[in-house]
FITILO-782171 format. One record per atom (N, C-alpha, C, O): residue in one letter; x negated, y negated, z negated. Coordinates in steps of 0.1 Angstrom, whole numbers, padded with zeros to 4 digits, always signed. Atoms other than C-alpha are relative to their C-alpha. Layout:
BEGIN
AXYZ...
END
This chain:
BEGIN
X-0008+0012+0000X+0000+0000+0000X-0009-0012+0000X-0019-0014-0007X+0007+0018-0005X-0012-0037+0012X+0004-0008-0013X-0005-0011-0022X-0006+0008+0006X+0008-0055-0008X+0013+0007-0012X+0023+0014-0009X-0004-0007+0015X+0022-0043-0042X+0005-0012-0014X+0000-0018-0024X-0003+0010+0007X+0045-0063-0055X+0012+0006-0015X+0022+0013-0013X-0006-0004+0014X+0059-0058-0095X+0006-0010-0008X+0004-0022-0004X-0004+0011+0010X+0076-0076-0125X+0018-0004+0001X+0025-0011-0005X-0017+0007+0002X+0113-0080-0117X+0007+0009-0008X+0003+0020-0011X-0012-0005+0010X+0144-0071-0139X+0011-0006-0002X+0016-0016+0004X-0012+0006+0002X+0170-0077-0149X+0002-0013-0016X-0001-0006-0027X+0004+0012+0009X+0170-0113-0177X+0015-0006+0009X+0021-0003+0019X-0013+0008+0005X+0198-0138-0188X-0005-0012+0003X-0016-0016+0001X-0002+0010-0004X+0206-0168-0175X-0011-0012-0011X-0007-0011-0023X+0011+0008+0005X+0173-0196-0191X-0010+0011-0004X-0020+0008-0010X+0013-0008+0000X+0153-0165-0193X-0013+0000+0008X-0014-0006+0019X+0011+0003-0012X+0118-0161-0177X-0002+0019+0002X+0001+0030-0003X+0005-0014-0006X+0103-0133-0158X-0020-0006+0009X-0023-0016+0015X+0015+0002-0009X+0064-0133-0143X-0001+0012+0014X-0005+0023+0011X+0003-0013-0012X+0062-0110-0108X-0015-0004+0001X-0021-0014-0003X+0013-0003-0001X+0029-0100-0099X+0000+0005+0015X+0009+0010+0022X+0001-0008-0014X+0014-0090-0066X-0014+0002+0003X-0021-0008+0005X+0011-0010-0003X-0016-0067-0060X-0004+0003+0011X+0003+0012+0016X+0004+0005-0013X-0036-0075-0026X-0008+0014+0000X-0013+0019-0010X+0015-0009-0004X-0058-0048-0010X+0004+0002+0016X+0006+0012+0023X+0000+0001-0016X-0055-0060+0023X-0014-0009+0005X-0014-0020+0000X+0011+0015-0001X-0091-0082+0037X-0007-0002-0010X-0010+0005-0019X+0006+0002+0013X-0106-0102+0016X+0008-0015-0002X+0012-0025+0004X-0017+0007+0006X-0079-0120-0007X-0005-0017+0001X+0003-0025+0006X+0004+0011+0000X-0102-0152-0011X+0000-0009+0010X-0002-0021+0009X+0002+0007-0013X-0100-0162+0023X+0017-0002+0008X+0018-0009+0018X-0014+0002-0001X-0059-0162+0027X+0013-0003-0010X+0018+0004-0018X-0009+0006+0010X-0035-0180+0011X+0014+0012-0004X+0012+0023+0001X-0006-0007+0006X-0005-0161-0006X+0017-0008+0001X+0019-0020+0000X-0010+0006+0000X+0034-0167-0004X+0011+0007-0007X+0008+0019-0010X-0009-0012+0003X+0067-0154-0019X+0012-0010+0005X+0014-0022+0005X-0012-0004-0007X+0097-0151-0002X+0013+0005-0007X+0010+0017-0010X-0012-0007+0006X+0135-0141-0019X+0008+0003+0013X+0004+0002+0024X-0010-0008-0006X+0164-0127-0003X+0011+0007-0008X+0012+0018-0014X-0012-0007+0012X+0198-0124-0021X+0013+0004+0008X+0018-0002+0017X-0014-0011-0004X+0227-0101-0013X+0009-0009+0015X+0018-0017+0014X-0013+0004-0008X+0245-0110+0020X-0007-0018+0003X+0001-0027+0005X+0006+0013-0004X+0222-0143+0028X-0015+0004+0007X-0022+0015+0007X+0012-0001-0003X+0190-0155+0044X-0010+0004-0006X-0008+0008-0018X+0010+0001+0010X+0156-0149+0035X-0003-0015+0001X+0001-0023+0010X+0002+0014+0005X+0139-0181+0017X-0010+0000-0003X-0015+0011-0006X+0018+0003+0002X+0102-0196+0012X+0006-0003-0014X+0017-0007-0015X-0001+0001+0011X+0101-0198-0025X-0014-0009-0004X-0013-0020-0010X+0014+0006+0005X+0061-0208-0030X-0006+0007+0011X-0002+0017+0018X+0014-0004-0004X+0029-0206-0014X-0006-0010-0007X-0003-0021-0013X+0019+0006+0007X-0010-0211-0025X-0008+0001+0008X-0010+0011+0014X+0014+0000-0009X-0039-0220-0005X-0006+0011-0003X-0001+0020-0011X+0008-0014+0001X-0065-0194-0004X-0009-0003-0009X-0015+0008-0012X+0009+0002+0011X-0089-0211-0033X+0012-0004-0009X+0007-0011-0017X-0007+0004+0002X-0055-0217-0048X-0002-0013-0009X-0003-0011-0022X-0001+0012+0004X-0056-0255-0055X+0011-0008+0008X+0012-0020+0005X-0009+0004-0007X-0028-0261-0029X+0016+0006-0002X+0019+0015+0006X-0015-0008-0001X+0011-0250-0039X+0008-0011+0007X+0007-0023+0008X-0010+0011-0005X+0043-0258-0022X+0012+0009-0010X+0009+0019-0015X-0014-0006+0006X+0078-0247-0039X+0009-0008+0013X+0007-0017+0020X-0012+0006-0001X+0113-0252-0027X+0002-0006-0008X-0004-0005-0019X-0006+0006+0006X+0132-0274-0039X+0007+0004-0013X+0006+0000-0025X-0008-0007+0008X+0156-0254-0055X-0010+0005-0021X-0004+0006-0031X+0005-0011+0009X+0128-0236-0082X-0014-0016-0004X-0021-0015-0014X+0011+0007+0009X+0102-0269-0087X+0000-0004-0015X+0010-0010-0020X-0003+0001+0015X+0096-0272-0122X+0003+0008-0008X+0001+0005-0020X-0002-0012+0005X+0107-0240-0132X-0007+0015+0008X-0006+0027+0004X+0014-0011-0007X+0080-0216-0109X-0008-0008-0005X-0007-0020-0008X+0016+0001-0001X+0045-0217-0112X-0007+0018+0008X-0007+0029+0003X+0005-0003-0007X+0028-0202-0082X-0017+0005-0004X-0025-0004-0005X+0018+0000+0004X-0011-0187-0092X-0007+0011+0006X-0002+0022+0008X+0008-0015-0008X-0037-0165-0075X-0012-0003-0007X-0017-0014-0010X+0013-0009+0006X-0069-0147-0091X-0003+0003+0012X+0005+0010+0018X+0007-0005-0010X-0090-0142-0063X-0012+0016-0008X-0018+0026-0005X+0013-0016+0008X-0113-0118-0089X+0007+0010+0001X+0003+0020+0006X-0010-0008+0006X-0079-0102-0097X+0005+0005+0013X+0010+0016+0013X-0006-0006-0018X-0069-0098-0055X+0014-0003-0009X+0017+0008-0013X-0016+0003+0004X-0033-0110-0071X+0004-0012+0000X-0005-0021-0002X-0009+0009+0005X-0009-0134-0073X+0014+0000-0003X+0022+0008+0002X-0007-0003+0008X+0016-0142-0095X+0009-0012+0002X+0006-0024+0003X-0018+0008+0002X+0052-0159-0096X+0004-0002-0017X+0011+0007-0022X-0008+0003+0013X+0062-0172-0132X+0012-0008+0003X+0013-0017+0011X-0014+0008-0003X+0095-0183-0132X+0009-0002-0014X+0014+0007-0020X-0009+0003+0011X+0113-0201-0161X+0011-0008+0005X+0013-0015+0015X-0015+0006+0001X+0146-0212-0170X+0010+0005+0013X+0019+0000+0019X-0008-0004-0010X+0158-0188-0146X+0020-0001+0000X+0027-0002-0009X-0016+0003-0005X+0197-0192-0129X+0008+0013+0003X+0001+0022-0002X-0005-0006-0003X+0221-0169-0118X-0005+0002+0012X-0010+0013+0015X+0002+0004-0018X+0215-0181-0080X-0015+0005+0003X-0019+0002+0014X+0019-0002+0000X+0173-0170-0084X+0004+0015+0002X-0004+0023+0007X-0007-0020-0004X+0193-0132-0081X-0006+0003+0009X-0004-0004+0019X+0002+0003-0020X+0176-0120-0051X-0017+0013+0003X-0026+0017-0005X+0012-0012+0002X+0149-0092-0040X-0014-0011+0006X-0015-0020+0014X+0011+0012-0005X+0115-0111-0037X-0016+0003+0002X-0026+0007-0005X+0015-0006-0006X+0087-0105-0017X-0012-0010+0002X-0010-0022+0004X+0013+0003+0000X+0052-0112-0017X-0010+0000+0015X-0015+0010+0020X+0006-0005-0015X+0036-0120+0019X-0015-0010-0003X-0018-0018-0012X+0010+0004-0003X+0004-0128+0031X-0002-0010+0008X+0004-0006+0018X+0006+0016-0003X-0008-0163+0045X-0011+0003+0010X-0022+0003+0005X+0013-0001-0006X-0030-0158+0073X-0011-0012+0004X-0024-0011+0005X+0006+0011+0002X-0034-0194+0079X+0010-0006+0009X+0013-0002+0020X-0005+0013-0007X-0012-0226+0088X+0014+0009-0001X+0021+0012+0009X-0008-0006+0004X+0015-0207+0069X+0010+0009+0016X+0021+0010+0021X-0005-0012-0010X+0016-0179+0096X+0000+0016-0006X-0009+0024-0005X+0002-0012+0010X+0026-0150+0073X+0003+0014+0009X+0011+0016+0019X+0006-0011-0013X+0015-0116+0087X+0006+0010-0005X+0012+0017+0003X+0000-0012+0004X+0020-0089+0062X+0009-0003-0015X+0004-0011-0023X-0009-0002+0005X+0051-0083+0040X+0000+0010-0012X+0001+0023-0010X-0003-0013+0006X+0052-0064+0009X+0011+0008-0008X+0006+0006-0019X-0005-0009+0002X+0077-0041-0004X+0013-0004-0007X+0024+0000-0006X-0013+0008+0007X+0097-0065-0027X+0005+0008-0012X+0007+0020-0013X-0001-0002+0014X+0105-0066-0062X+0017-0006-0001X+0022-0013+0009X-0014-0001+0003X+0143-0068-0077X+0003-0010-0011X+0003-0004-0022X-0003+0008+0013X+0152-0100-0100X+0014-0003-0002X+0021-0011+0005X-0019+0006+0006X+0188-0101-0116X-0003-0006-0010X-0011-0004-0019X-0001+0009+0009X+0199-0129-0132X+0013+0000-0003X+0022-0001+0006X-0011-0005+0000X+0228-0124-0155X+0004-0012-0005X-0005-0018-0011X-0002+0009+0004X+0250-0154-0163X+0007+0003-0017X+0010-0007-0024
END
């Protein structure tokens, strides 16, 4: 597996959750990192990305102030914290790869976050 993405569950409405995602694709230091959701019966959605020395994030709208976006290049991971989660953050959420000029290549497997009101 490329992309090995973990951490979702099921958590109560102002609850938090941290996903994780475990790189062993390349070499992680040199491509930026993104996560992506997708809830029941809708689009998928850009959630965050990180530059590849991660000093660069972007969020949606919807989640600024309540994500924080981080990558370990020692660690080949990056990680999704998410507080004061919603109902509407419900949604399976994947972890892709950044190859550059947010041209995402490689998709991983996607993790499961319910949010219960």
């Amino acid at each position: 597996v490329q992309l090995q993405a973990s951490g979702g569950g099921l958590v109560q409405a102002g609850g938090s959750l941290t996903l994780s995602c475990a790189a062993s694709v390349g070499t992680f230091s040199t491509y930026g990192m993104a996560w992506f959701r997708q809830a029941p019966g809708k689009e998928r959605q850009f959630v965050a990305d990180i530059s590849p020395g991660g000093t660069t994030t972007r969020y949606t709208d919807s989640v600024k102030g309540r994500f924080t976006i981080s990558k370990d290049n020692a660690k080949k991971a990056v990680s999704l914290q998410m507080n004061n989660l919603k109902p509407e953050d419900t949604a399976l959420y994947y972890c892709v790869k950044d190859r550059g000029w947010h041209t995402y290549d490689l998709w991983g497997q996607g993790t499961l976050v319910t949010v219960s009101s």
